[in-house]
C-alpha positions as CSV (number, residue, x, y, z in Angstrom):
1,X,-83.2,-66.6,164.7
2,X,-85.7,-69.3,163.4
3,X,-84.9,-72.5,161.4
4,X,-87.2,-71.2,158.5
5,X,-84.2,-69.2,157.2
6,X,-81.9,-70.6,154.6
7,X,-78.6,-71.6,155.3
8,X,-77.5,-69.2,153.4
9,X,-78.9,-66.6,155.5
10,X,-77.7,-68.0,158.6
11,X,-74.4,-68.8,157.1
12,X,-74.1,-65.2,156.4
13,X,-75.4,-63.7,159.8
14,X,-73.4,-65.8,162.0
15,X,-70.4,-65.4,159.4
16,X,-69.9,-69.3,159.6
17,X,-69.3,-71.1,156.2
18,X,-72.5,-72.1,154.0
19,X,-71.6,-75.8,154.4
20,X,-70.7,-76.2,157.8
21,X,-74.2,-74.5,158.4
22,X,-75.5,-77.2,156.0
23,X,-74.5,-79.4,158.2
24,X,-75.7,-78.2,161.8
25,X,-79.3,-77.3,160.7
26,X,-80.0,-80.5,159.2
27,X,-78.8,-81.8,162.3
28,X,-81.3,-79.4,164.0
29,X,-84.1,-79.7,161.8
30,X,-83.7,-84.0,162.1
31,X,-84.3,-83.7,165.2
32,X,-87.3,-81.4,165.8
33,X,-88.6,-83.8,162.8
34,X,-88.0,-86.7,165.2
35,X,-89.2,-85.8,168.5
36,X,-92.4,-84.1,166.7
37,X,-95.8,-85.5,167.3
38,X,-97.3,-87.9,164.9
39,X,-100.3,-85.8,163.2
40,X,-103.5,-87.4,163.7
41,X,-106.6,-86.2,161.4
42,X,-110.2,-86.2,162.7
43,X,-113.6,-85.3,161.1
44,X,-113.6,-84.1,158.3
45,X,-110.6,-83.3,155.9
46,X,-110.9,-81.5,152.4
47,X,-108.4,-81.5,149.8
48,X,-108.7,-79.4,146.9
49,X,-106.4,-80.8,143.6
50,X,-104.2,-83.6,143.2
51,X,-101.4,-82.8,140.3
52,X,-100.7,-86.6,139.4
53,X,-99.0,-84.9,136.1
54,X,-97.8,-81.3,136.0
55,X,-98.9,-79.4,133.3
56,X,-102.0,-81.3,131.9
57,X,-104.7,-79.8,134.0
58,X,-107.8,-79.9,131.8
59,X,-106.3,-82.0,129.0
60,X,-106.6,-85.8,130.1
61,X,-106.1,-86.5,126.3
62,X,-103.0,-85.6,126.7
63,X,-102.3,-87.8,130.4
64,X,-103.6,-90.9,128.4
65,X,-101.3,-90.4,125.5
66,X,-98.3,-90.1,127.5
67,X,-99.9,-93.2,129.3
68,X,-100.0,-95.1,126.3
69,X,-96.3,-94.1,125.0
70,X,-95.1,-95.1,128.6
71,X,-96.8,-98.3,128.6
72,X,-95.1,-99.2,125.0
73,X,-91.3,-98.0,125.8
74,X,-91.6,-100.3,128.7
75,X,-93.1,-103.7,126.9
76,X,-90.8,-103.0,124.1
77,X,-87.6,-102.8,127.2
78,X,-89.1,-105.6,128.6
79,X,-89.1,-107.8,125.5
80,X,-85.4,-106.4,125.1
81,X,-84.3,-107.8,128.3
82,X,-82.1,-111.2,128.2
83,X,-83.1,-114.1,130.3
C-alpha cells in the first residue's frame, strides 16, 4: 500500500478511523517531504501556460476590467480607513 491513496482508502482497508488515518499519513507524508532532495533544474526548462486568472483565457479584456474594479474597491477602502 502506497501513500498516493486517500485516507479514505486506507482508512477503509486497514479498518482504522478516517481521522486517525488523517493524522498518521500527514505525519508520513511530512516527512518524505522533509528528507526529500531539493530539485535542481538544468538546461533547458519549458513551461506551457500560466493561469494567472481562471477562466479568462483569450479574453484579456475581461483580466483588465476586473483589474480596474479591483484597483477602485481598494482606493475607495483605503480612503475609508481612519488614521
Amino acid at each position: 500500500m502506497g501513500l498516493n491513496l486517500s485516507n479514505r482508502q486506507i482508512a477503509r482497508e486497514l479498518d482504522l478511523n478516517k481521522d486517525d488515518v488523517q493524522q498518521m499519513t500527514t505525519q508520513l507524508r511530512e516527512g518524505i517531504v522533509q528528507h526529500k532532495a531539493p530539485v535542481r533544474l538544468e538546461g533547458e526548462v519549458e513551461c506551457d501556460e500560466v493561469y494567472l486568472i481562471a477562466g479568462h483565457k483569450g479574453h484579456p479584456e475581461a483580466v483588465k476590467k476586473n483589474a480596474a474594479a479591483d484597483d477602485a474597491i481598494d482606493s475607495e477602502a483605503d480612503e475609508d480607513a481612519v488614521p
